[in-house]
N, C-alpha and C positions, 0 to 999 in steps of 0.2 A: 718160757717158750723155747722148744727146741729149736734146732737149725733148719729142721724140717718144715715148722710151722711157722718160721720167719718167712714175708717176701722177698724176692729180690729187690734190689734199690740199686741204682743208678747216680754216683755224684760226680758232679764236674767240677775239675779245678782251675779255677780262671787265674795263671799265675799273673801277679800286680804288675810286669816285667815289659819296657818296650813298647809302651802304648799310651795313650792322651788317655782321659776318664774318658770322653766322649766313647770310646773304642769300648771300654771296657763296659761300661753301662750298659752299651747295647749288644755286648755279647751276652751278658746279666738277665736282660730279656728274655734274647733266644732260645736262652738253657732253660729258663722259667717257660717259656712257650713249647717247646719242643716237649718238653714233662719229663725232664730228671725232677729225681727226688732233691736232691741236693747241690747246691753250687758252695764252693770251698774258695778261698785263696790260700795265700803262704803269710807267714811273721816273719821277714826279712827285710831291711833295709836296701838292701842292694840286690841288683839281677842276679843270679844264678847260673847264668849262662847267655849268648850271643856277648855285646858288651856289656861288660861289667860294674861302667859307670853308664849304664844305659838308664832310661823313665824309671821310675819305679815309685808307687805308692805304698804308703804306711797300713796295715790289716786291718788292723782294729779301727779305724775311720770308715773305710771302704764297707766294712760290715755294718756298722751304724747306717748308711747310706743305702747298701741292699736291702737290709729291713725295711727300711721304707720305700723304698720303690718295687719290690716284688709284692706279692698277696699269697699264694700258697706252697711256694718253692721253701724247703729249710735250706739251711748255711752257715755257716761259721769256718774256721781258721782248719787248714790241714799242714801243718798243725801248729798252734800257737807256743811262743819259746817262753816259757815260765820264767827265764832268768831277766825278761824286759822288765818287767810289772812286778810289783807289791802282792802279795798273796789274795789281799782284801781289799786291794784296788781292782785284780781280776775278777773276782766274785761279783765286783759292783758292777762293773762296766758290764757283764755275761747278762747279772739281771735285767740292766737298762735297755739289751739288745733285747734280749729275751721279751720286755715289753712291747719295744717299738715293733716287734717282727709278729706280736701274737701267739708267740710260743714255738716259735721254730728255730729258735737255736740253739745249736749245738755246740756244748764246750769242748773244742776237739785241741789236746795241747799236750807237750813233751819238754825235755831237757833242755833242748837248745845242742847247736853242732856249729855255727858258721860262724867258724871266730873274726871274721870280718868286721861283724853287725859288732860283736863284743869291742874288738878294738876302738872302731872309730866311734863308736857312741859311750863308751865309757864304762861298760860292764866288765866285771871280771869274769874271765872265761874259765879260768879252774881246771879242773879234769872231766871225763865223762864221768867218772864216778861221784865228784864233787857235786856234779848238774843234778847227774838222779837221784842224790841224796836231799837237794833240793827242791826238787818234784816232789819226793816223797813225804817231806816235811810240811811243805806249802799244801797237798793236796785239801787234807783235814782244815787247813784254815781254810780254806776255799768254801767248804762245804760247809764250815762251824759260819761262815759270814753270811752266807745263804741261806740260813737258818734266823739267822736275826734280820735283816734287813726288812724297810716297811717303805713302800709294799714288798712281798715277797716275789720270788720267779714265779709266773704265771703256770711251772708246771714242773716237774723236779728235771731239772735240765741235764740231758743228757751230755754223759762224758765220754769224749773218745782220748785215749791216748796212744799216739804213734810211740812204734819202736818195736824191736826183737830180741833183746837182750835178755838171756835165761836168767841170769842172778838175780837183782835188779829191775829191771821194765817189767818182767812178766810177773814182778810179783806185784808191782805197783797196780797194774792192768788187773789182777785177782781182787786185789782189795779197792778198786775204785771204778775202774769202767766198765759204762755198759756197750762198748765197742774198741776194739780194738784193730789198729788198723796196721798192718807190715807191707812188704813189698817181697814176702815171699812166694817162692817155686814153690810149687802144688808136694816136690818131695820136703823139702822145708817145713812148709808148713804144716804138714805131717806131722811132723817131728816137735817142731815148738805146740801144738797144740797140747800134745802130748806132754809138755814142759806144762804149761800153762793149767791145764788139767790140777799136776799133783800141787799148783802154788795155789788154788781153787780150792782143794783138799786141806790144804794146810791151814788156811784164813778161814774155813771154814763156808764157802760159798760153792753155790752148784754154775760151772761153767756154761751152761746151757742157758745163764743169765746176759750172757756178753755176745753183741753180735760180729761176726766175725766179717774182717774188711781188708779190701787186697785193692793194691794200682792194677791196671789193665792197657797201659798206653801200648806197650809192646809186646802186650799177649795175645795169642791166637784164641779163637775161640773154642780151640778143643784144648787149650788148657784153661781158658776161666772152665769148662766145662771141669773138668779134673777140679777146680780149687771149690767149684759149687759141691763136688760132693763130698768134702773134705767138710765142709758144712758154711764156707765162706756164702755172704748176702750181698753185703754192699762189695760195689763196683765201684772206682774212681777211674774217672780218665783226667789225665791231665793235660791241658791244652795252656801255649801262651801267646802274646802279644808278639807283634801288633796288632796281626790281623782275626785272631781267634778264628781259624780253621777248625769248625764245626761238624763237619762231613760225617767223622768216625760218629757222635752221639747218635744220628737215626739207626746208624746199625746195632750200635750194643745196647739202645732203649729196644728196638725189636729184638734181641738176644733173652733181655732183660721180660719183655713181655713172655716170650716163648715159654722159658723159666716156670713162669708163675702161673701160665696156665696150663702146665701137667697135674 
């Protein structure tokens, strides 16, 4: 499918950060109600930002939890840190979501970068290049366990993996997802497409396989307009706690509509 004949998609990222669950669940709703395609958190142990020893819940609990409380919203991790988990411990946990949800999750995961989560819980942080050599190792089991497991994923579960990195990431992203998600300027991402393209070439895969996915918190809409024809689909807005400030989703799901029906 080309970028042409992808819809637009809409996901929300409810950061875990700052908030009681009671808060968060019912932001969970909203975004389920309001009709994003997608509702997302983070794999981090600690806030990201306001305080830093502020509330904070664990991903992968949280998404077991949304599975079963939504009905037709997908979701999963933006983006989950490979370096937490067992390679075929993540396989397993992705199938069991993937049940409980009906087939709406998505395995959205990367290297790992907040050597915070590393220190105080006991990982080795390593280099970046140490990380995506471990992505790129781990991916194949991931995939080899998803293959064996009984019952199987209810559907071949889609992979997103965050990042921008020419060497490395994009080539990861050639050989394994079917989205890819950066935080680049519409010139950027220009440019890495173009990167990503000849590592597509190389593995041997047609680019027009992966769907192309960009943040939107601080973008105008005449530039998601620039990253849509660049051939970007999915949308992320990112929103966090306490209070999940919902306002901006009615406008970029009507963005999001407009889009899709030229």
């Amino acid at each position: 499918m080309t970028s042409s004949q992808r819809p637009v998609r809409l996901g929300v990222q409810l950061a875990p950060q700052h908030a009681d669950y009671s808060q968060i669940r019912t932001a969970v709703a909203e975004v389920e109600a309001r009709g994003a395609d997608i509702v997302f958190n983070w794999d981090h142990f600690f806030p990201l930002s306001g305080d830093r020893d502020g509330l904070h819940f664990e991903s992968w609990s949280l998404l077991s939890a949304w599975a079963e409380q939504t009905t037709t919203i997908e979701l999963g991790a933006l983006v989950n840190c490979n370096s937490y988990r067992n390679a075929d411990l993540q396989a397993d946990m992705a199938r069991t979501i993937d049940h409980i949800s009906g087939g709406r999750f998505i395995f959205g995961t990367g290297s790992g970068w907040f050597e915070r989560d590393y220190v105080e819980y006991g990982y080795e942080f390593g280099t970046a290049g140490s990380r995506l050599d471990a992505l790129a190792a781990d991916l194949p089991r991931i995939e080899a366990r998803w293959a064996k497991l009984n019952p199987p994923p209810t559907r071949a579960v889609p992979v997103l993996i965050g990042g921008g990195g020419e060497k490395k990431t994009l080539r990861i992203v050639a050989q394994h997802a079917d989205i890819w998600h950066s935080f680049s300027t519409p010139d950027v991402l220009e440019h890495k497409l173009g990167v990503l393209a000849g590592w597509c070439d190389t593995v041997g895969r047609n680019i027009d396989e992966i769907e192309i996915s960009t943040e939107v918190r601080h973008r105008t809409f005449a530039e998601a307009d620039e990253l849509y024809d660049l051939g970007a689909r999915l949308f992320t807005l990112g929103v966090s706690g306490p209070h999940y400030d919902l306002g901006a989703v009615a406008d970029w799901l009507a963005w999001r509509d407009g889009k899709n029906a030229l």
